[in-house]
N, C-alpha and C positions, 0 to 999 in steps of 0.2 A: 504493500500500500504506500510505503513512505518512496520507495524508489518510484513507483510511479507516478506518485505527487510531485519527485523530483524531478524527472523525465519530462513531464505536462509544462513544467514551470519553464526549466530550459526550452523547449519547445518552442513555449508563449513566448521568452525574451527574443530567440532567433529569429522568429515572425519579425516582432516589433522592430529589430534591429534592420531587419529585412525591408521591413515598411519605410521606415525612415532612409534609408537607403535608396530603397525606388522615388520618394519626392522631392528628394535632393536633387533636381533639376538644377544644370546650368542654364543659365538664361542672359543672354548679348542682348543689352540695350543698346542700339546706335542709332545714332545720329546723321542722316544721309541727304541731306539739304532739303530736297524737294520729294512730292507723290511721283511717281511715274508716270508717263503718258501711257505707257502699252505694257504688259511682260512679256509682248509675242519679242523675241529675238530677233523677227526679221523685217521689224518695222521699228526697232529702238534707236535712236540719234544721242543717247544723251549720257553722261559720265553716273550719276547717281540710279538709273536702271541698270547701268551694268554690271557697278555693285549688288545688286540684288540677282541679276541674272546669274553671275560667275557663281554667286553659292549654288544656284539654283541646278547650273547644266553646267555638263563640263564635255570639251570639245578636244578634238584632236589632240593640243595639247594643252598646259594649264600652266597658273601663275604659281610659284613661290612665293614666300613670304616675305622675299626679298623683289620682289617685283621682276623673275627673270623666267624666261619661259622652261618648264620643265615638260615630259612627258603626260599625257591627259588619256582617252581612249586610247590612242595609239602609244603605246609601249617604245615603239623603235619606229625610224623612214629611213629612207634611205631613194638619193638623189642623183637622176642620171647624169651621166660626163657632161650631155651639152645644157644640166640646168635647168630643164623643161619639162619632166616628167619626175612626180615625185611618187613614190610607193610607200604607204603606210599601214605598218603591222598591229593589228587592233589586238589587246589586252585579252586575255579569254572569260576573265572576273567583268567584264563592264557589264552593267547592268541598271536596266530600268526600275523608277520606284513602284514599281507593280510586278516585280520581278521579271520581263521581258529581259530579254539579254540586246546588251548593242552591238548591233552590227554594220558592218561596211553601208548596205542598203539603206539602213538610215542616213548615213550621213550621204546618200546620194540624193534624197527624196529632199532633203532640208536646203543641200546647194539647189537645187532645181525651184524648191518652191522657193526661194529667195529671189534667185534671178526671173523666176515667169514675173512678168508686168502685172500680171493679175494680181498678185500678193502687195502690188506697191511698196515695197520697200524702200524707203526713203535713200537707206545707206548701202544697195545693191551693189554701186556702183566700185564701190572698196573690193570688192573681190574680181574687178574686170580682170586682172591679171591671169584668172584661168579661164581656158580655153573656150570659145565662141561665148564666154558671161557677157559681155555686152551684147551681143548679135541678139540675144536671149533675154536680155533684160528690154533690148526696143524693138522684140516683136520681129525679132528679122530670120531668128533659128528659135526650134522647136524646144525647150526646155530639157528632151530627150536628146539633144548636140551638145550639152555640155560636158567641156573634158571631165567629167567625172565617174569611175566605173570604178562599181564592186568586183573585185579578181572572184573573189569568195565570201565569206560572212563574216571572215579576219583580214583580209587583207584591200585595201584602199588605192585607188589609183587618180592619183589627180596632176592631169596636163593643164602645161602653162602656155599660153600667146607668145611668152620671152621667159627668157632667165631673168626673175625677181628675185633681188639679193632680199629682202623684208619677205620672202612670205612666210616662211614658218612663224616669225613673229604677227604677223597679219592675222593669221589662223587664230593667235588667242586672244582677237577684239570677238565682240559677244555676237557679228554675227556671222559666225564663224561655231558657234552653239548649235547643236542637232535640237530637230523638236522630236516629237514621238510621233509616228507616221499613223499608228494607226489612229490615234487619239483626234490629231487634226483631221483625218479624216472621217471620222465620225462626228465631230462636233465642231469643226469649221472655224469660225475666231474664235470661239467660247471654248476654245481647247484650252485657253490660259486663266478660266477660271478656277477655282480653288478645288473645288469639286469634280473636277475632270482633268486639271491637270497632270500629268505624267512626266519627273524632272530624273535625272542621270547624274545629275552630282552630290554632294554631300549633305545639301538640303533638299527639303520637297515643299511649296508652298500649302499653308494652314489657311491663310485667309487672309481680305485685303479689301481692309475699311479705309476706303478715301478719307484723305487730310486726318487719319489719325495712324496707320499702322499697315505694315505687310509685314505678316508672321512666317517664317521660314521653321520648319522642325526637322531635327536630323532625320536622313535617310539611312534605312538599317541596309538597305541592298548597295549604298556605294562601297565601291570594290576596298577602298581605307578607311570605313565608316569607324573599325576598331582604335584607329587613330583621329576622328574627330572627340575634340574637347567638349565643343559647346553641343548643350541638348535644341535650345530654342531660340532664334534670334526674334527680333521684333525692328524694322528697318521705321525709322519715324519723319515726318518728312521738318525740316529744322531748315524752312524758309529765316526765322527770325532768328539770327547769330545771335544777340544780347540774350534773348530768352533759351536757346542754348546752352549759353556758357552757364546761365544760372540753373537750368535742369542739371548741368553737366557739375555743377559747385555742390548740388544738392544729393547725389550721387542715383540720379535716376537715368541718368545714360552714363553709359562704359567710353564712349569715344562719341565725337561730333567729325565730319569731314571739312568742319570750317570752324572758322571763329571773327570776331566783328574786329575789325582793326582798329575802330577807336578804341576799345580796350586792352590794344597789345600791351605797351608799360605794364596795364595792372595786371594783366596774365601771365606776363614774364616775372614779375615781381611775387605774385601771389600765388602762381600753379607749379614754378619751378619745371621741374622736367614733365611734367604732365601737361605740358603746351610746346607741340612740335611746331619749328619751320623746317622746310626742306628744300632742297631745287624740284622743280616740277616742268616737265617738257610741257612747255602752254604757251601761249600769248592772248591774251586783254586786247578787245579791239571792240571797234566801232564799225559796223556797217552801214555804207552809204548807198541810199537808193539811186539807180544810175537812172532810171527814170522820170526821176523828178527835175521839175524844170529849172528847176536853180544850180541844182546836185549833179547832173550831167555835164553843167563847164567845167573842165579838170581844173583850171584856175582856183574856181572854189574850194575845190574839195583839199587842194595844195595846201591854202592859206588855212583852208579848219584844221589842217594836220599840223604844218608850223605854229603855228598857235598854242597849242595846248602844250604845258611846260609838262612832260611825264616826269621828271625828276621829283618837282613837288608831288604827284599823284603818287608815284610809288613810296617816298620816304615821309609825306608830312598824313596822305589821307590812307596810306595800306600798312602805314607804319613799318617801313624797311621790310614788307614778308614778299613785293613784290623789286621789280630790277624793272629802269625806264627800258621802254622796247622802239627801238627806229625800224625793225624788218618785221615781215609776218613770221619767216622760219625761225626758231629762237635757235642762238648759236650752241655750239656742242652736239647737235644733232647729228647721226652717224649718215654714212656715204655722202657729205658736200665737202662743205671748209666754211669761212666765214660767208652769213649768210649777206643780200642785198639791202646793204643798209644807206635810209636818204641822206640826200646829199646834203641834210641840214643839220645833221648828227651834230658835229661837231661846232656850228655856229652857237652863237652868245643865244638867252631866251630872249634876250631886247630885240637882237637881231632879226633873228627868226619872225618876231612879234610885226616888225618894222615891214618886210619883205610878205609878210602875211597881207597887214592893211593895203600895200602896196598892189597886190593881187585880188585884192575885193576893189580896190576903187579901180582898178582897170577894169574888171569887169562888169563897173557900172551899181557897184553896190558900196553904201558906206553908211552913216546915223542919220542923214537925210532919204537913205531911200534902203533902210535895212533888211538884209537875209531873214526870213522870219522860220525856222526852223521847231521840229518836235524832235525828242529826245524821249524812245521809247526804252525802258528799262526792267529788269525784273525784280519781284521783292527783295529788298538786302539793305542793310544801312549802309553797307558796304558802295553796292551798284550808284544807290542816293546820293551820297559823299561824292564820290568821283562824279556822277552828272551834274551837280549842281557845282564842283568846280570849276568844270570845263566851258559854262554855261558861262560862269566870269569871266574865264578865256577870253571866251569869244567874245563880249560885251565891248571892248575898245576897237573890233575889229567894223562895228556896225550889222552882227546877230545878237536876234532876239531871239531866246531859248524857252518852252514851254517845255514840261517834263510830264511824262505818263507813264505811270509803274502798273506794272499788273503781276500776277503769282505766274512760276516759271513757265508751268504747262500753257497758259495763256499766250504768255509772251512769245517762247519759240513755235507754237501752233501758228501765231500771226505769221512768222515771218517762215516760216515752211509752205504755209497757205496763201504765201504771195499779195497777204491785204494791204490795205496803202501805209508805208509810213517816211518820213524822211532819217532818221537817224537814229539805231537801232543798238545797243549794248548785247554784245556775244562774249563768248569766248572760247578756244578752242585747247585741247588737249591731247597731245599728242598719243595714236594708238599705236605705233611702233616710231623707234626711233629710223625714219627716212622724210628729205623734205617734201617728198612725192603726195604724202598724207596730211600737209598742209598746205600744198597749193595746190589739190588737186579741187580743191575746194569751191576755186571758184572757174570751175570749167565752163563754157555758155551750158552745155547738156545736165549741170547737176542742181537739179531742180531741191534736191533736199536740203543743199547749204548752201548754195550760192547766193544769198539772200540779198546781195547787192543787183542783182540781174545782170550784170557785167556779161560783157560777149564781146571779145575780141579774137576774133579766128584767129590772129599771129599767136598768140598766145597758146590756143587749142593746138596749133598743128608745133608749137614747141613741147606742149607735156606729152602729146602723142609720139613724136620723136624718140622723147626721154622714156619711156615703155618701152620703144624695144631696142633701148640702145645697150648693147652686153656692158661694154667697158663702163667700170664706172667714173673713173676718174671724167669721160667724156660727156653721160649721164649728168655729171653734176654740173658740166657746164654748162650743159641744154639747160634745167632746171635753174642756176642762176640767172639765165638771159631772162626767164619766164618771171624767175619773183621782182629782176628789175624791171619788166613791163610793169610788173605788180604795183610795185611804190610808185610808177609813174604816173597809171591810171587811179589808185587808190580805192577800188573797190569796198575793199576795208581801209582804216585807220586804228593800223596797230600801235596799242600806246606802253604796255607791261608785257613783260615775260612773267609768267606766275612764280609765285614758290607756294608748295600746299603746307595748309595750315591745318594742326588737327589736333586737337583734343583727346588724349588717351587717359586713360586711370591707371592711377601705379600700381590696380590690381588686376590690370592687362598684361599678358603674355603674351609672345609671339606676334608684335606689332613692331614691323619693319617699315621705317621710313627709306624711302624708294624712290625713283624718277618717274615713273608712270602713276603711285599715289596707288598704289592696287593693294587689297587687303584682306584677301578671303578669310571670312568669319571659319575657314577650315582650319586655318592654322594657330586660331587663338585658344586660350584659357583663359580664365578667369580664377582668382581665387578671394576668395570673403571675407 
């Protein structure tokens, strides 16, 4: 009787210890700017979806936690002499969160539906480097002509138009992510709701309540689920940096991917090393409508660039986390050299200022007969600060500046959807390091970014060039003729080169600051 009492007791505590055990859930609070516009992969444009996407899928190959591309489904590839044909060995453990296994065939079905026109894919155009993807993306080859073919159910085959020294890197921008074949085709766009979704990587999405949350839960079928830390993330959308940093003080988020830069001093003063800056492959710019009738005299557009002192904008309004920028390419980018910087670099800001007015009153504008511009922006005090700097800028030059802010999805929805505006707040980030992925941007045919409407064929028939040119040293010289077109016509007005800013907790582990800013909640811990 009494041993049995004993037995019973032990018993109960092993339970209970057991209990306790099971609800000790890890749980990742972050902080990821904005909501998403889409979770489909093959209509995302934006840097904070692909943070949630990369937990979500994981593709050919994947990121470290160091931001460097490591193996993903594919295990090993292996690349023909002339460059053009790559073969990749898929993993035998990949596996779907419904336990499907992945195979070659999926990832043919995902490039294909990416590039059909039917899927509209905004960011298609990033993958033209494999074979007939542009033919296919405008309707000119059948979806079934693209270089892509399953050998077998392990092994992957994908031809290229030229030798692309970035594309293995290329492959692990997010659309570049498999969907689940059968999924989308049973349930059509609503294959990305919560409920029918079907993910491949180390999470699986739970649910996704607009302007409050996207819940990600670990997936038990990813192939190194045994080495994911975290159980739950919870992706929050942290338009508001101020109100950030104070969720972030209070300890209700683990990391923020930003922070408000009038509060740099007191974050470096007060968070210590739980307030990162880093280098970050980007540029800060402004988009100029080439449309519009003021904004299509290049005179114009010259003088609104000279004007604007980026010294003061990166050191007095981003608080030294940003570096003034004169080119679109930011330097240290791999396969150029120094990228095309204007020819005002180096002049005085008076100067600059001088040679600005001088360029409006030639072209017939000054305080008597002033540029009356808008200044579209997205939520930030950050974005606010800078616009309403620049707004003084231009104030001596004879522009008058009106500012219109709206929440992000709003904001890049306008200018992907082509609605009218005159002067527009972007900014871009670099998805491998090649300048190809930042000027490819503003080609006349790339309807998803080229938000300035720019079309100059000399231009197109120079980045076309630069696609199939092998050499690269010669490559890069195509490509700087194309960004000195660039600062000539100014499409954009790049004004920063970024550095990311980020909010981590000293009870974060495995948070590598990085060049690409990339941080899969795979490789974190958390501890209490």
């Amino acid at each position: 009787m009494f041993k049995s009492m004993r037995v019973t007791a032990l018993a109960a505590a092993l339970m209970a210890a057991t209990s306790i055990t099971a609800v000790a859930e890890v749980v990742y609070h972050r902080g990821n700017t904005a909501d998403p516009e889409t979770l489909d992969q093959h209509k995302t444009s934006t840097t904070y979806e692909a943070h949630i996407l990369r937990d979500l899928y994981e593709g050919l190959v994947a990121y470290g936690a160091d931001g460097q591309i490591i193996p993903g489904v594919a295990s090993e590839w292996k690349v023909s002499d002339d460059g053009k044909t790559y073969t990749f060995m898929l993993r035998d453990d990949a596996k779907w969160s419904n336990g499907d296994p992945v195979v070659a065939g999926d990832f043919v079905f995902s490039l294909q539906r990416i590039m059909n026109p039917e899927t509209g894919a905004k960011y298609a155009n990033v993958l033209y480097p494999i074979l007939n993807a542009e033919k296919v993306n405008k309707g000119e080859a059948k979806p079934e002509e693209l270089g892509v073919k399953a050998l077998d159910d392990h092994t992957l085959e994908i031809a290229l138009e030229s030798p692309t020294p970035y594309f293995i890197d290329l492959l692990g921008h997010q659309t570049g992510l498999p969907v689940h074949p059968a999924s989308v085709e049973k349930f059509g766009s609503d294959f990305v709701k919560a409920e029918n979704i079907v993910t491949n990587g180390a999470f699986t999405l739970a649910e996704f309540v607009p302007n409050a949350h996207v819940k990600a839960v670990k997936n038990p079928h990813f192939h190194d689920a045994d080495q994911v830390k975290i159980d739950t993330v919870f992706f929050y959308p942290t338009e508001d940096r101020g109100a950030a940093l104070r969720r972030f003080q209070a300890g209700e988020l683990h990391t923020n991917n930003d922070a408000p830069t009038e509060q740099v001093a007191f974050m470096r003063e007060n968070l210590g090393d739980q307030f990162h800056v880093a280098p970050y492959l980007g540029t800060y710019y402004y988009a100029l409508n080439h449309e519009d009738e003021v904004l299509k005299n290049p005179d114009v557009r010259q003088a609104l660039s000279m004007a604007i002192d980026r010294e003061f904008l990166a050191d007095e309004i981003w608080g030294s986390t940003m570096v003034a920028g004169y080119s679109f390419v930011p330097p240290g980018i791999g396969n150029y050299g120094e990228p095309a910087y204007a020819d005002y670099k180096d002049m005085s800001q008076i100067d600059r200022e001088e040679k600005a007015i001088e360029l409006l009153t030639n072209a017939g504008f000054g305080p008597d007969n002033p540029v009356e511009l808008t200044i579209n922006y997205n939520t930030s005090e950050n974005h606010k600060n800078t616009a309403v700097a620049i707004a003084d800028m231009w104030k001596p030059l004879g522009v008058n500046v009106k500012l219109i802010n709206t929440d992000t999805k709003t904001h890049y929805a306008m200018l992907r959807d082509r609605q009218d505006f005159d002067v527009a707040r972007a900014g871009w980030i670099g998805d491998y390091s090649d300048p190809q992925n930042f000027l490819f941007m503003v080609e006349s045919d790339n309807d998803g970014f080229n938000y300035a409407r720019y079309n100059n064929p000399e231009y197109d028939a120079l980045m076309d060039e630069a696609a199939v040119t092998v050499d690269l040293e010669k490559r890069a010289d195509i490509l700087k003729k194309a960004e000195e077109l660039f600062m000539r016509d100014l499409p954009f007005i790049p004004m920063m080169y970024y550095g990311s800013m980020n909010l981590v907790s000293d009870k974060m582990a495995g948070f590598e600051d990085n060049l690409l800013n990339i941080h899969p909640s795979r490789w974190m811990s958390i501890s209490e």
